[in-house]
N, C-alpha and C positions, 0 to 999 in steps of 0.2 A: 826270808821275806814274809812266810808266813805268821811269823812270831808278831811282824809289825803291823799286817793286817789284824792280826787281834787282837792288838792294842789301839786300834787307828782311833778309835775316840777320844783316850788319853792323851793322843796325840792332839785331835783334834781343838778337846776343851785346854788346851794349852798354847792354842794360836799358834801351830806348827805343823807346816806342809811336807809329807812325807813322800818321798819320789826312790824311781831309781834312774841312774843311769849306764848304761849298755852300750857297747859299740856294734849291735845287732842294730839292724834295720826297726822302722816303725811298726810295718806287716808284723815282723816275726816279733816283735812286745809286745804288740796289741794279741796275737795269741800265746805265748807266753804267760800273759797276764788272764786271761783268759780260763787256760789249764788251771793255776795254782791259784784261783780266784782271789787277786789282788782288787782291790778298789783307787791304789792312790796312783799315779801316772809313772808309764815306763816310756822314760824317754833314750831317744836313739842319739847317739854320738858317733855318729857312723863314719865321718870325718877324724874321726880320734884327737879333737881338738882337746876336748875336756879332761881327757883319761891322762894325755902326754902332759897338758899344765900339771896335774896334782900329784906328776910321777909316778900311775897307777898301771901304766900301759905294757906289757910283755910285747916286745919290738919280736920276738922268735916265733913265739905261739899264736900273735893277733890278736889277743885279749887284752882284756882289763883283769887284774889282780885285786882280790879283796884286800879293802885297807879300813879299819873299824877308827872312828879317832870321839 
């Protein structure tokens, strides 16, 4: 993530909104983000609605799985 915060203006001057999404709470992204000084929004999927559509979800461990595409 940090790799994207230092590119975030490349991003930016290219009309492209860079996020994450977490099946962590809001609190615990808003510090998160916080620590690893990100600027663009970490958002909470705390329902695991998003994770289980894109087939990202570890149904064992409660996570989400990195998937680059």
């Amino acid at each position: 993530m940090k790799a994207y915060q230092a590119d975030i203006a490349k991003f930016e001057s290219n009309d492209t909104q860079v996020f994450r999404i977490s099946v962590d709470s809001v609190p615990a992204n808003r510090e998160f983000g916080k620590q690893i000084g990100v600027s663009f929004p970490l958002l909470s999927d705390f329902k695991r609605t998003v994770v289980k559509d894109y087939g990202v979800f570890n149904e064992e461990q409660g996570l989400e799985t990195a998937r680059l595409s």
